[in-house]
C-alpha positions as CSV (number, residue, x, y, z in Angstrom):
1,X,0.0,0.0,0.0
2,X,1.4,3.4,-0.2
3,X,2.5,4.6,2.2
4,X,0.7,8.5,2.8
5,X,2.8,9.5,5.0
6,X,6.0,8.8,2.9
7,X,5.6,10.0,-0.5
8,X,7.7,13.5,-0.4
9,X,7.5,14.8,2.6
10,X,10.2,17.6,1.7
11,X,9.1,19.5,-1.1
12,X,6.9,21.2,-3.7
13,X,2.9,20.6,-3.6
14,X,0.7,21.1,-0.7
15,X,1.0,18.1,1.8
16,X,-1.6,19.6,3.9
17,X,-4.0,20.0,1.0
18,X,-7.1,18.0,1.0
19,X,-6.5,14.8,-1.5
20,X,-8.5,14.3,-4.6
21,X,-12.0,13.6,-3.4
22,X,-11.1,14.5,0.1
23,X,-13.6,17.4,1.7
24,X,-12.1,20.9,1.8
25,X,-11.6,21.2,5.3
26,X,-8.9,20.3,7.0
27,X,-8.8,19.3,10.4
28,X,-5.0,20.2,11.1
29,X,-5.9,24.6,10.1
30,X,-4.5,26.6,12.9
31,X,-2.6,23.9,14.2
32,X,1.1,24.8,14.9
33,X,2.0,22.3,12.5
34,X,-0.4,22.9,9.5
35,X,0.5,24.8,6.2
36,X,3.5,22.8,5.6
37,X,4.0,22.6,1.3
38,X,4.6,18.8,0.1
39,X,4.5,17.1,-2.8
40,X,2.9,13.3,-3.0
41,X,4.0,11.0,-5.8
42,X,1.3,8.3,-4.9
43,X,-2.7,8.5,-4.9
44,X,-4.5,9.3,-2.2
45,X,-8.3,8.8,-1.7
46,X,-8.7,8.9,-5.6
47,X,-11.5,8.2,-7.2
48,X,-10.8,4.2,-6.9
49,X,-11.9,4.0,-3.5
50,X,-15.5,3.7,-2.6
51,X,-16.8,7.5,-1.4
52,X,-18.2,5.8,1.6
53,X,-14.8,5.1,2.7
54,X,-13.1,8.0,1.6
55,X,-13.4,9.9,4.7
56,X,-11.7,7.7,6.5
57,X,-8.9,7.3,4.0
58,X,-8.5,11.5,4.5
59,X,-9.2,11.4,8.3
60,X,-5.8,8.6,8.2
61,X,-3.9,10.4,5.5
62,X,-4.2,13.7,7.4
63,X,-3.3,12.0,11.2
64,X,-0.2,10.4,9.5
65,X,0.6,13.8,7.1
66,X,0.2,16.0,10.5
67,X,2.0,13.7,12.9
68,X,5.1,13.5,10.4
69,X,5.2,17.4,10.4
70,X,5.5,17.6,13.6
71,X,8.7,15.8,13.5
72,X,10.5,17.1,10.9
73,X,9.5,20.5,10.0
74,X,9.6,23.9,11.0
75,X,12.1,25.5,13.6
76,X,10.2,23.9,16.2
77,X,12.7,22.5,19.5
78,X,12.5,18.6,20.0
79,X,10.7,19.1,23.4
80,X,7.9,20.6,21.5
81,X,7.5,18.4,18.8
82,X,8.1,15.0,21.8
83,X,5.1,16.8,23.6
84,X,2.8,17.0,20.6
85,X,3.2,13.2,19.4
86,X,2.4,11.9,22.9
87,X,-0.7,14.6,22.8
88,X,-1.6,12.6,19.6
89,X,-1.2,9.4,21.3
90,X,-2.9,10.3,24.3
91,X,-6.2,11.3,22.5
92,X,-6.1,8.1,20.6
93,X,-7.5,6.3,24.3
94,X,-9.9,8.9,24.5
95,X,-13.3,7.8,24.3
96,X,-13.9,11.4,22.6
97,X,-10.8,12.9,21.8
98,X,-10.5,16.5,21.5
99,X,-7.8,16.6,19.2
100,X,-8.8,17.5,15.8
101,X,-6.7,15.2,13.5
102,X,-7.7,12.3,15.9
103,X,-11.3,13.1,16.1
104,X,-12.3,11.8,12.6
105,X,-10.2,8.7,13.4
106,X,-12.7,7.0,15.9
107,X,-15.5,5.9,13.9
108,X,-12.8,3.9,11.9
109,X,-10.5,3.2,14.7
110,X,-13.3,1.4,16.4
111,X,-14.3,-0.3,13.3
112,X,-10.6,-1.6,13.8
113,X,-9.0,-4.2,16.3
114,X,-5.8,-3.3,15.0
115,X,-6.2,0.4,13.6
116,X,-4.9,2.0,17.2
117,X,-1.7,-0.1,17.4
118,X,-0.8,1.1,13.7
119,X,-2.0,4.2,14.2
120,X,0.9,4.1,17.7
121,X,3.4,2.6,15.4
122,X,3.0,5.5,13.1
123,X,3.7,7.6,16.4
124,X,6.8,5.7,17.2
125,X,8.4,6.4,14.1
126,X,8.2,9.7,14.5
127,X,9.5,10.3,17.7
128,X,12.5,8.6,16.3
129,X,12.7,11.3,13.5
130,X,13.2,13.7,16.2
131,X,16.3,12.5,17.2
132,X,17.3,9.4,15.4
133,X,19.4,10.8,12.4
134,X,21.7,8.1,11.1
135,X,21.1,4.0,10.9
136,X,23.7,1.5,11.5
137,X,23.0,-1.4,9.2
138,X,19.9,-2.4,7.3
139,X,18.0,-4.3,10.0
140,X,17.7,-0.5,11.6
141,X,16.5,0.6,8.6
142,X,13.9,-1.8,7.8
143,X,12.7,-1.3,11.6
144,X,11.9,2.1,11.0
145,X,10.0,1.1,8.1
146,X,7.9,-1.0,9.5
147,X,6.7,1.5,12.1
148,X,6.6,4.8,9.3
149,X,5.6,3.2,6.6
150,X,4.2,-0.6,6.9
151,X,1.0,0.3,9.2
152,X,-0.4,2.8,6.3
153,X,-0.5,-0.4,4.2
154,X,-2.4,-2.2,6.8
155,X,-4.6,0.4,7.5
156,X,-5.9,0.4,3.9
157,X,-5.9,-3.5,4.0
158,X,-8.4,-3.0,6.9
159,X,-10.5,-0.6,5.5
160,X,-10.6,-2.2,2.3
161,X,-12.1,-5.6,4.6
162,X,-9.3,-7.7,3.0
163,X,-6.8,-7.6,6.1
164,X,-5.6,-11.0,6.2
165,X,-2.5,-12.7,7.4
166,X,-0.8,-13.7,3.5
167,X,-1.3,-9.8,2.3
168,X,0.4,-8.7,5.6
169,X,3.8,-9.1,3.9
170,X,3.4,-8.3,0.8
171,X,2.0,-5.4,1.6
172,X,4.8,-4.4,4.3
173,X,7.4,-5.0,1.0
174,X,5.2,-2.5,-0.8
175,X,5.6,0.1,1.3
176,X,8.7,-0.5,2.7
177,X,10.1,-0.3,-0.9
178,X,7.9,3.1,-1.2
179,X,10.0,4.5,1.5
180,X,13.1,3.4,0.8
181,X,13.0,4.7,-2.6
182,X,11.8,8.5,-1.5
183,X,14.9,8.3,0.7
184,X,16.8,7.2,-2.7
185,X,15.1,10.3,-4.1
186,X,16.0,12.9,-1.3
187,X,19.6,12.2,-0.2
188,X,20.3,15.8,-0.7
189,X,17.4,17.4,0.9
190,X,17.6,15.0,3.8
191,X,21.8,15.6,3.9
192,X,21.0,19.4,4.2
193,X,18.4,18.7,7.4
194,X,21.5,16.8,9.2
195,X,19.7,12.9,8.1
196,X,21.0,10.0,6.0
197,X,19.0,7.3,5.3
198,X,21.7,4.6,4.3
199,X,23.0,2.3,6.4
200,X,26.2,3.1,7.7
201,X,27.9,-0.5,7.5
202,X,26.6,-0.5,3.4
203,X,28.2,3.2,3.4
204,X,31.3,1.8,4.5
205,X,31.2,-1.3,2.5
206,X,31.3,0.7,-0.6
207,X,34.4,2.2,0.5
208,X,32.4,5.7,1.1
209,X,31.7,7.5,3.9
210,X,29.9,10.5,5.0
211,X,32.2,13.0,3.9
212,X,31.4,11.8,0.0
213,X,27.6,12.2,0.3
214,X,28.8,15.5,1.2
215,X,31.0,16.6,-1.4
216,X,27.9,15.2,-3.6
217,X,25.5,17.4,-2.4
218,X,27.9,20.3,-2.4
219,X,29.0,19.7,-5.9
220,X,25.1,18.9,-6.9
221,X,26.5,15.4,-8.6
222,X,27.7,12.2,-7.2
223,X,31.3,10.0,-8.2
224,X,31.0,6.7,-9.5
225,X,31.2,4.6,-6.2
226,X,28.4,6.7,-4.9
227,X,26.4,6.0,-7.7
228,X,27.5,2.4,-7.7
229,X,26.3,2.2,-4.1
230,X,22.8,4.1,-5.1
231,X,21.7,1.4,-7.7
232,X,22.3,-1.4,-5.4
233,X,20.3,0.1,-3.0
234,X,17.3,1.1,-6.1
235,X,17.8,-2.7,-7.0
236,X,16.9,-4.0,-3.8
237,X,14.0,-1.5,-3.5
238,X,13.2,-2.9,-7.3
239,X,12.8,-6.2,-5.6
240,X,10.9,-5.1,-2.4
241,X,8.4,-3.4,-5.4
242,X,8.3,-6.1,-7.5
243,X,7.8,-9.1,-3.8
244,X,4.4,-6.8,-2.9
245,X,3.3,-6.8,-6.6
246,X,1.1,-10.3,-6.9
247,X,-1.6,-8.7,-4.2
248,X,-2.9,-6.7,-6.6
249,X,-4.8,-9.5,-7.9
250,X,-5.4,-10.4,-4.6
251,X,-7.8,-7.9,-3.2
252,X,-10.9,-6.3,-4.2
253,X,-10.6,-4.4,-7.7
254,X,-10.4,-1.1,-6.5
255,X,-7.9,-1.2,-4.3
256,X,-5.9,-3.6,-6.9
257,X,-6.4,-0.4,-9.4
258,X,-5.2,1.1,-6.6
259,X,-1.9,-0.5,-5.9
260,X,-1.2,-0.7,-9.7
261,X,-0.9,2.9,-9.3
262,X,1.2,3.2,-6.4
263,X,3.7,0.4,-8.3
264,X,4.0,2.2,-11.2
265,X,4.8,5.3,-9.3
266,X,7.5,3.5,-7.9
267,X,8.5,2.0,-11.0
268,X,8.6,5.5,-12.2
269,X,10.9,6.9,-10.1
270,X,13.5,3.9,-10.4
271,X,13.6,4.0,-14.0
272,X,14.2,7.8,-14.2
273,X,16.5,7.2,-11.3
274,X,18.7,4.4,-13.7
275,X,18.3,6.9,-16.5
276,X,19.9,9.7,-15.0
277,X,23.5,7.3,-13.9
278,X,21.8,6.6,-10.2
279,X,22.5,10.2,-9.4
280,X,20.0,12.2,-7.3
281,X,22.2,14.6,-6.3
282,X,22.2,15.8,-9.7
283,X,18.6,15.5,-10.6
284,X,15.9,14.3,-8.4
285,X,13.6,12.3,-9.8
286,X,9.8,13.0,-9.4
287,X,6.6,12.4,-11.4
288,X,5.0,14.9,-13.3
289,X,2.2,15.5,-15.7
290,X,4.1,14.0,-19.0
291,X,5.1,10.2,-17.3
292,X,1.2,9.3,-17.2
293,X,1.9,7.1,-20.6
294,X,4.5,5.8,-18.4
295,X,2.4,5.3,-15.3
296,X,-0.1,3.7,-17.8
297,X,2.4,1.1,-19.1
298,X,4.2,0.5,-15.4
299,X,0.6,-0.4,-13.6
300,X,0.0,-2.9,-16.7
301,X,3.7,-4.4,-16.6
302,X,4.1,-8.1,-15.0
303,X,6.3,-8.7,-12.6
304,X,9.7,-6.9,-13.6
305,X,12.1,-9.7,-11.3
């Protein structure tokens, strides 16, 4: 599933704006958080999913969006930001939570066995944005993901009344490979906020070290063992992608028309990624209006491994 929280958190369309279908209010106005600009390379609460349940889809999208601002943006100090995820965790025992983006969560929270413990998993994740900035090995890395990125798929799964055990981890690949690929596609942004997303023990495997994800982003292109290192890491997200991909046929239509969209956005961005020599210091890669040919032909592809 994709992951809402995850798809560009750092840069150029409105995050806080209501998704396609969504209403126009938004629960998170006036809050010290809200107003933040993003820019999402996956669906949200498009057209393919039912209107009934589209509310819930934005109420989700918006509680993950807002809680993930809190961490990472604005000028905000880490006390703050600490005290504001556990205010968001508190209200979700609430039996009527006065917190506005938790609010529109009960209805389908309670609908939910599981919905609260994904929705605290979310939470967990980013308290450890506030002060976790590097990752030792992969194992670390794949942790995080399944506590920022994994419940959104699950989430989905539950609203969609398909959550069952055998689409758990496929759908956990999905998204992990979701979020390991925007990290692909922001090394430079994230460099520049004091964060690197690959593991330190692949870093020094490579032969590389911090210093030469530095003089990348500084000289707005990366050397060959840089690059080198990048494409193994957008080939094992390639085959996280690729792992997830049989669900689609798997759960009910829409949400299968669904999830061929969020593949081929990841597709997408790993083939302009290989285009451009595994370099997103030099270019980042990002869907726009002319790839929907492309998106077309990447939701219809088999299997690519």
């Amino acid at each position: 599933m994709a992951p809402m929280t995850e798809a560009d958190s750092r840069t150029v369309t409105p995050k806080s704006a209501a998704p396609r279908s969504a209403p126009d209010t938004d629960a998170s106005a006036g809050m010290p958080w809200h107003g933040v600009a993003h820019y999402e390379n996956f669906p949200v609460a498009s057209w393919l999913v039912p209107s009934a349940m589209r509310p819930a889809v934005t109420a989700l999208y918006r509680f993950a969006r807002y809680a993930d601002d809190v961490a990472d943006e604005g000028e905000h100090p880490a006390g703050d930001r600490l005290a504001e995820l556990d205010r968001l965790e508190h209200a979700l025992d609430e039996p009527a939570p006065r917190h506005p983006l938790v609010a529109p969560l009960m209805p389908h929270l309670a609908a939910q066995p599981q919905a609260r413990d994904e929705c605290r998993a979310l939470l967990s994740a980013f308290r450890q944005d506030v002060s976790v900035t590097r990752h030792a090995d992969f194992a670390a890395l794949q942790d995080y993901c399944s506590r920022s990125a994994a419940p959104v798929g699950r989430l989905m799964l539950g609203l969609f009344g398909c959550r069952r055990e055998a689409l758990l981890a496929p759908s956990d690949a999905i998204c992990t490979a979701l979020q390991l690929i925007n990290f692909l596609q922001d090394m430079a942004i994230d460099w520049t906020r004091g964060r690197l997303y690959i593991a330190l023990d692949e870093l020094s495997d490579a032969g590389l070290s911090e210093d030469d994800i530095d003089r990348a982003v500084r000289a707005g292109r990366a050397d060959a063992p840089l690059r080198r290192l990048v494409a193994s890491q957008a080939r094992r997200c390639a085959a996280l992608l690729e792992a997830g991909a049989p669900m689609v046929s798997q759960v009910p239509w829409r949400l299968g028309l669904e999830l061929r969209g969020v593949l081929a956005g990841g597709r997408c961005i790993l083939e302009k990624l290989a285009r451009d020599g595994y370099d997103p210091f030099a270019r980042r890669p990002r869907i726009r209006a002319s790839d929907v040919p492309t998106l077309l032909r990447l939701a219809f592809s088999p299997a690519r491994l």
